[in-house]
Residue frames relative to the residue before (quaternion, step in Angstrom):
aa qw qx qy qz dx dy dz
X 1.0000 0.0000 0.0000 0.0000 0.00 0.00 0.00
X 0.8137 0.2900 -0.2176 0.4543 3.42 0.40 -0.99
X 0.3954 0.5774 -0.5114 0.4988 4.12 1.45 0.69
X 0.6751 0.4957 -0.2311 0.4952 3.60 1.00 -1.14
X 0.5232 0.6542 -0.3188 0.4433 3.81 1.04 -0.55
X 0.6679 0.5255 -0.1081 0.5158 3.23 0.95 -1.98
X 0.7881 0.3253 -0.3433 0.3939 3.51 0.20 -0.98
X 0.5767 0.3768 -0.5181 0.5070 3.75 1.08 -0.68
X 0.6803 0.3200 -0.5970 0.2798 3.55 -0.26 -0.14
X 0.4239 0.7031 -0.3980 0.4093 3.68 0.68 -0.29
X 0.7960 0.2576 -0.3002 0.4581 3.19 0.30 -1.00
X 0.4643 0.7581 -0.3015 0.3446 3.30 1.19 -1.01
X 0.7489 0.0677 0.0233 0.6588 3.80 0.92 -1.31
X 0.1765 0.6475 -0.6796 0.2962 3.57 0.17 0.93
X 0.8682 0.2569 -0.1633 0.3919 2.94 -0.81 -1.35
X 0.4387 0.4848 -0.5268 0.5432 4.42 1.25 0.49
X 0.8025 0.3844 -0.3340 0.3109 3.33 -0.03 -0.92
X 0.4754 0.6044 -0.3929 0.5043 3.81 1.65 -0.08
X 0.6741 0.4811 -0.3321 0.4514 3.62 1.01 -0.79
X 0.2855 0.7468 -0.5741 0.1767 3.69 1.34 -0.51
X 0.6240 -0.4427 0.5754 0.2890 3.04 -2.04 -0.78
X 0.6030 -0.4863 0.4407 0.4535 3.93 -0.30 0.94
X 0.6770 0.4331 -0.3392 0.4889 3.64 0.09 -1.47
X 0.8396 0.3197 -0.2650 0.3501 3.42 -0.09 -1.38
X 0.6121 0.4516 -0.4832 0.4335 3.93 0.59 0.16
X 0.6015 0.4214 -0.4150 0.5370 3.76 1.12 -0.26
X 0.6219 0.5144 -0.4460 0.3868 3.77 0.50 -0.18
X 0.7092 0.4086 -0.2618 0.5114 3.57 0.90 -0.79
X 0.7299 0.4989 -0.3270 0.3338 3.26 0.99 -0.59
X 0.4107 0.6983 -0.1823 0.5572 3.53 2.14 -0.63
X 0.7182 0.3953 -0.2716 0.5041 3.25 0.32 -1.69
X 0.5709 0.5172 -0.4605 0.4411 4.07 0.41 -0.38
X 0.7859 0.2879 -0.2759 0.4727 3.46 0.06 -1.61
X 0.5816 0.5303 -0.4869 0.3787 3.82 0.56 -0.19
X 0.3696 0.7866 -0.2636 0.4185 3.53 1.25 -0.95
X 0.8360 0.1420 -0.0614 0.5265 3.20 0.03 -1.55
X 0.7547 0.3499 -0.4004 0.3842 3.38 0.09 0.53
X 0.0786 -0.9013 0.4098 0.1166 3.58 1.44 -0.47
X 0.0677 0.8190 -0.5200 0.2330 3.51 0.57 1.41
X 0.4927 -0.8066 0.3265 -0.0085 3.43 -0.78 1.45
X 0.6029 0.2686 0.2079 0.7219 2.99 1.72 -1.67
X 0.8605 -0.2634 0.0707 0.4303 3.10 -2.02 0.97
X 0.1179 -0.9086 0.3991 -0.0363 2.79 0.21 1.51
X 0.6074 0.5186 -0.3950 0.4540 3.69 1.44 -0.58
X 0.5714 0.6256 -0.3076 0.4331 3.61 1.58 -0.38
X 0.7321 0.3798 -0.2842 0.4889 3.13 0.69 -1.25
X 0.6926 0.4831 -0.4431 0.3009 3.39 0.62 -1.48
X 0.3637 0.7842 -0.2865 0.4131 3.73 1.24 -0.84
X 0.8398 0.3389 -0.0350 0.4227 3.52 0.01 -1.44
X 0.6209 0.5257 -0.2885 0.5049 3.42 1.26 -1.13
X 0.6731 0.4779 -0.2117 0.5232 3.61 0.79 -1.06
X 0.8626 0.1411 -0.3122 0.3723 3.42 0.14 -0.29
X 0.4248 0.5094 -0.5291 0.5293 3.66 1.29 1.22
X 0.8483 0.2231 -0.3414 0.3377 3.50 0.51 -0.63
X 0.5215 0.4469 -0.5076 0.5202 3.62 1.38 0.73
X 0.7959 0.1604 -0.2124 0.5438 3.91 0.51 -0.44
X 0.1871 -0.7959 0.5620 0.1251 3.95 0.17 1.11
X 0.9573 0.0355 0.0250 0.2859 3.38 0.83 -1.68
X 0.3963 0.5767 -0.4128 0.5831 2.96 2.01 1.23
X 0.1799 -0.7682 0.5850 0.1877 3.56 -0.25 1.28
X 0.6080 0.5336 -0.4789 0.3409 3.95 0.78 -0.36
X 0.3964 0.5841 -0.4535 0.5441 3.83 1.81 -1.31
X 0.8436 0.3698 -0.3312 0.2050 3.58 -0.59 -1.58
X 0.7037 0.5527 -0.3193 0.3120 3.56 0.86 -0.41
X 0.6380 0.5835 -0.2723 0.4223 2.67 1.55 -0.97
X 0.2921 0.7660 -0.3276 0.4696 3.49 1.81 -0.63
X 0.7381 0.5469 -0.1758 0.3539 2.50 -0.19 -2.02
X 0.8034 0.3078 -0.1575 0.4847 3.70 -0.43 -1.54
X 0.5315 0.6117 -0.3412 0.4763 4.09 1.10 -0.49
X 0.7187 0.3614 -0.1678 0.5699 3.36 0.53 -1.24
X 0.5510 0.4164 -0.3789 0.6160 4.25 0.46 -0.26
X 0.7193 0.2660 -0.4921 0.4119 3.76 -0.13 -0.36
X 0.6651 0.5342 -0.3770 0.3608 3.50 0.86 -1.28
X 0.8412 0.3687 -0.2728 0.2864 3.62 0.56 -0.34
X 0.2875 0.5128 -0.5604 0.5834 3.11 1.88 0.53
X 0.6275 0.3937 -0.4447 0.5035 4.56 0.11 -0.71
X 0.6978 0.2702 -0.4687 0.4694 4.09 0.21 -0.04
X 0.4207 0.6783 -0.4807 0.3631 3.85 1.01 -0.40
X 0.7821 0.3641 -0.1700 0.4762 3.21 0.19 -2.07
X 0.7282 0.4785 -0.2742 0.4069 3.90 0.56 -0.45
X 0.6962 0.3008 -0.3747 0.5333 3.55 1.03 0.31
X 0.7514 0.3256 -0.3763 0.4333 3.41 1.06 -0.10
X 0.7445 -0.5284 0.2038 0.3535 3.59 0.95 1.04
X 0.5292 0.4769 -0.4754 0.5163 3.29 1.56 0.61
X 0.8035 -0.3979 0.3799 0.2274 2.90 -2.03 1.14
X 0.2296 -0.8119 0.4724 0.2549 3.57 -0.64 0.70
X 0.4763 -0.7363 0.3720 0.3044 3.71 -0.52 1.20
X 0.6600 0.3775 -0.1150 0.6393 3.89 -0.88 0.44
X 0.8465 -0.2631 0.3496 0.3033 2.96 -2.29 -0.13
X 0.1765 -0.6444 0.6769 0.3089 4.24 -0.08 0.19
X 0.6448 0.5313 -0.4756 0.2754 3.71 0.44 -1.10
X 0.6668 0.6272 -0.2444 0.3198 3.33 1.09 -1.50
X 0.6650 0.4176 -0.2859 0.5491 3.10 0.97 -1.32
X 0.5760 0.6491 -0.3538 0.3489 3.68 0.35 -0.47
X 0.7136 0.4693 -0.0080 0.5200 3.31 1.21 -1.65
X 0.4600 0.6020 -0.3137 0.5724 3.65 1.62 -0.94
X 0.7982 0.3758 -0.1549 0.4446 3.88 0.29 -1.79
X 0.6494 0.4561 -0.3269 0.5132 3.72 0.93 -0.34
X 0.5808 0.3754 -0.3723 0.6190 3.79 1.03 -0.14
X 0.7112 0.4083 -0.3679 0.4383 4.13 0.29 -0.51
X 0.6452 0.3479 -0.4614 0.4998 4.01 1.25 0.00
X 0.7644 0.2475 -0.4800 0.3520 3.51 0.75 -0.18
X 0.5026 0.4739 -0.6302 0.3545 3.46 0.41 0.53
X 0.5823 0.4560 -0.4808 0.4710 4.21 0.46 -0.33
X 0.6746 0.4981 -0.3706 0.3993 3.80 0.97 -0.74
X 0.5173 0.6630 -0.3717 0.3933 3.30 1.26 -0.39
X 0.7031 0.5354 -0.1285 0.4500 3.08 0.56 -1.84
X 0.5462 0.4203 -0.4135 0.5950 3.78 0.98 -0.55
X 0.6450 0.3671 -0.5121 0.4324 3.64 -0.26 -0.77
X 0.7196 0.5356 -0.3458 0.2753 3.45 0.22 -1.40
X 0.6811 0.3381 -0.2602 0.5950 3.77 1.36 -0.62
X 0.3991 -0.7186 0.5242 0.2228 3.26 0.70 -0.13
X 0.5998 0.4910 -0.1930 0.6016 3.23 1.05 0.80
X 0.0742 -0.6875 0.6072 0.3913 4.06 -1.04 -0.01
X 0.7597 -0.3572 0.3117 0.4450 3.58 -1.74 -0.07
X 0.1675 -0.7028 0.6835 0.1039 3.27 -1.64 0.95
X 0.2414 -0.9559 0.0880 0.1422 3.43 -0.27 1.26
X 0.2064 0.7835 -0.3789 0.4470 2.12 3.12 0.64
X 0.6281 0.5386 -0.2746 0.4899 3.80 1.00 -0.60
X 0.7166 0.4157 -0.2659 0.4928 3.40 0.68 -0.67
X 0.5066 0.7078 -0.3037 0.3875 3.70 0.74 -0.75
X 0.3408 -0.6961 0.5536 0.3048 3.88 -0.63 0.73
């Protein structure tokens, strides 16, 4: 009952929350993947690193590339919640971060589990 609840409301406000503001769809969309990893400290580093070990464990070319992807994208949620202009395409950068939570959302299903970042940590 309450899966079927969720999705009519889903459909119901979909297509409002596309009309958002640039800023606000990277905040909500940020505030998730930050969520699951809950980093404290140099955070564009860490959050950076944590994400692209626990989406590319054993492809060091995948993981850098991660890496440096996920640092640009969160300098674009950086400048967009603190009232700076977003650099480049907003759609892109929008559309970039909504494909990088469901690929971490993936990987949780796939472990059945979310990231632990005592594991992820060098």
């Amino acid at each position: 009952m309450w899966v079927q609840e969720e999705a009519t409301w889903i459909e119901q406000n979909f297509s409002q929350a596309r009309n958002a503001r640039p800023s606000a769809q990277l905040a909500v969309l940020w505030s998730g993947i930050e969520g699951l990893f809950a980093v404290e400290s140099e955070i564009v580093f860490r959050l950076s690193l944590y994400i692209a070990r626990y989406i590319a464990p054993n492809d060091e070319i995948e993981r850098r590339r991660v890496f440096i992807e996920v640092k640009h994208l969160y300098k674009q949620r950086s400048a967009a919640v603190h009232g700076s202009e977003i650099k480049g395409d907003a759609n892109s950068t929008i559309n970039e971060s909504a494909q990088l939570l469901l690929r971490i959302l993936r990987q949780c299903v796939t472990d059945n589990n979310v990231p632990c970042i005592e594991k992820l940590a060098p």
